[in-house]
C-alpha positions in Angstrom: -156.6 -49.0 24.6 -155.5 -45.9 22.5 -155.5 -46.1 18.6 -153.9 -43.9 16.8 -154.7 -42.9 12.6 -151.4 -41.8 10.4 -152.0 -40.9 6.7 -149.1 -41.1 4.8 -148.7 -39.0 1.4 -148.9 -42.8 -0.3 -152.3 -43.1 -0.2 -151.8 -45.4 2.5 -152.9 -45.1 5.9 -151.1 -46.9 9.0 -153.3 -47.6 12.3 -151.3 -48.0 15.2 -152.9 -49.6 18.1 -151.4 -49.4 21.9 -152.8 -51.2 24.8 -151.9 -50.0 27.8 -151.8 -52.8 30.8 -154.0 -52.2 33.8 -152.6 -52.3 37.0 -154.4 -55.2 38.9 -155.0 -55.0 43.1 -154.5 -58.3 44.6 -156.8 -57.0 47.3 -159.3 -56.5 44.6 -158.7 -60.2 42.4 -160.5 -62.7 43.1 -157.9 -65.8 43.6 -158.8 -69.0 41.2 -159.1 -71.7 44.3 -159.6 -75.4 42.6 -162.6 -76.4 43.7 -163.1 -79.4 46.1 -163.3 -82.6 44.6 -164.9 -84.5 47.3 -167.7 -83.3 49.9 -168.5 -84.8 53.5 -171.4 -84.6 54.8 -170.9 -84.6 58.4 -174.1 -85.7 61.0 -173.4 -84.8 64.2 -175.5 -82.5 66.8 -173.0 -81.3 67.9 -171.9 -78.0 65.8 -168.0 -78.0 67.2 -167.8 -81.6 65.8 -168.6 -79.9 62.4 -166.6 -77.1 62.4 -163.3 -79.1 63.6 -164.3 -81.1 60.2 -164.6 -78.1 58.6 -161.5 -76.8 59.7 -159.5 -80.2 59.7 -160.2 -79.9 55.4 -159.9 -76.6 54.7 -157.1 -76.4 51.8 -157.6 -80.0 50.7 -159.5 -81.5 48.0 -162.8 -81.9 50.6 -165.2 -79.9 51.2 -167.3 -80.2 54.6 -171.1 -79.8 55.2 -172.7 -80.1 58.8 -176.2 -81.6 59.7 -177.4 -81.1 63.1 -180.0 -84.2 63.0 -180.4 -87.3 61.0 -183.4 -85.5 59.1 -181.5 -82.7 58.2 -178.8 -85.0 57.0 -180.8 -87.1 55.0 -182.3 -84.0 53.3 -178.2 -82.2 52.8 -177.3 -86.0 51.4 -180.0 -85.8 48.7 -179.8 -82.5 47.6 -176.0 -82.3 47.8 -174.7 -86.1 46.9 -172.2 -86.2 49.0 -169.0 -88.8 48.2 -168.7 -89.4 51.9 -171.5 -89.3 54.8 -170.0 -89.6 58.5 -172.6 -89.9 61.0 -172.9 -90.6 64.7 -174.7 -93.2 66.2 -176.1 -91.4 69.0 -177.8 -88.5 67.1 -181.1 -87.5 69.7 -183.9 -89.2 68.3 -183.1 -91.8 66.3 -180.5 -94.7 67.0 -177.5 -94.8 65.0 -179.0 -98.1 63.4 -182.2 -96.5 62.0 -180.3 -93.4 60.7 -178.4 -96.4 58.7 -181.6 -97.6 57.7 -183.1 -94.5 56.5 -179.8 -94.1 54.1 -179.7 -97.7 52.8 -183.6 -98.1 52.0 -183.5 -95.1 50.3 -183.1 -95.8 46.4 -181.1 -92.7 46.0 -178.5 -93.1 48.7 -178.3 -97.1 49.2 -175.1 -96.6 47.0 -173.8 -93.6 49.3 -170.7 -94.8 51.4 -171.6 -94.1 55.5 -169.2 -93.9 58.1 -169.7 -93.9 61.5 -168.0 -91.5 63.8 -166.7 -92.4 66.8 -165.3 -89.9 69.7 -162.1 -89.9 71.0 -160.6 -93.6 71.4 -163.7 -94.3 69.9 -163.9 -98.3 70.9 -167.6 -98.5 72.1 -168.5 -96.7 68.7 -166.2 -99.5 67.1 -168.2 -102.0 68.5 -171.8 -100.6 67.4 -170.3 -100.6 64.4 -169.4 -104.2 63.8 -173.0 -105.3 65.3 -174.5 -102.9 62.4 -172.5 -103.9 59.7 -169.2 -103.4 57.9 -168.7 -99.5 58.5 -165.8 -98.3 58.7 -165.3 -95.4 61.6 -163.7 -91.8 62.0 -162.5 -91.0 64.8 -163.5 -87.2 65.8 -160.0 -86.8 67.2 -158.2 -87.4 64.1 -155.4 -85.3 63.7 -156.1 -82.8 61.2 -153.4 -83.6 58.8 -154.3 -87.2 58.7 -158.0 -86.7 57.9 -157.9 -86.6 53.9 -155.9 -89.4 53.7 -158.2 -91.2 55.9 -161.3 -90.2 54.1 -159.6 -91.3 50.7 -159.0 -94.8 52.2 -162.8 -95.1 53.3 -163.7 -94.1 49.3 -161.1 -96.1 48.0 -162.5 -99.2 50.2 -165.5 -98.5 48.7 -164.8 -98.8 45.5 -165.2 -94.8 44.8 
């Protein structure tokens, strides 16, 4: 900014201000990226599984966080309240139906939509499924540019 003070015989003086514009590096500028309006939590041991999730929503309106264990998970799903938790069944450890307990006896989570993930064809998951309730699943194989729309549908379902 440069100002500049002119006295003129009048008894009047004129300020003149000039603001130059900076020159802005796009290297340098932070880009304004609107921020995710849904997270996944994804519970899965295997860390591939997360980052295909990961990957799979990158540039949509979810964001993806990875738990290796049910423990971990149910620690990531308090602390971060996720809108969506997709878990497998056969995390080492605990049985996919006792992970389901942990999330619906606890008072802060009971609410939290689960959905159980299934591998690729994904019947036998499918089946565990309708034996522990109405769950809907996600297939791991889901093709990347269907997995929003499929996560919606699960929210939606739920009433979210």
């Amino acid at each position: 900014m440069l100002a500049r003070r002119e006295s003129h015989g009048s008894g009047h003086e004129e300020i003149t201000v000039r603001i130059e514009q900076e020159e802005v590096d796009p290297e340098k500028t932070p880009l304004i990226v609107e921020r995710a309006r849904h997270l996944l939590l994804v519970v899965h041991a295997d860390r591939q599984v997360h980052l295909a999730f990961r990957e799979a929503l990158a540039g949509t309106h979810w964001e993806c966080r990875g738990a290796p264990s049910a423990r971990t998970g149910l620690h990531m799903a308090l602390e971060r309240r996720p809108s969506l938790v997709a878990l497998d069944v056969n995390l080492p450890g605990l049985d996919g139906r006792e992970v389901l307990q942990l999330f619906q006896g606890h008072p802060e989570l009971d609410e939290l939509p689960v959905a159980l993930l299934s591998g690729p064809g994904g019947s036998l998951t499918r089946l565990n499924a309708v034996a522990a309730g109405p769950y809907e699943t996600v297939e791991t194989d889901t093709p990347p540019r269907l997995l929003p729309a499929r996560l919606d549908r699960i929210l939606r379902m739920a009433g979210l």
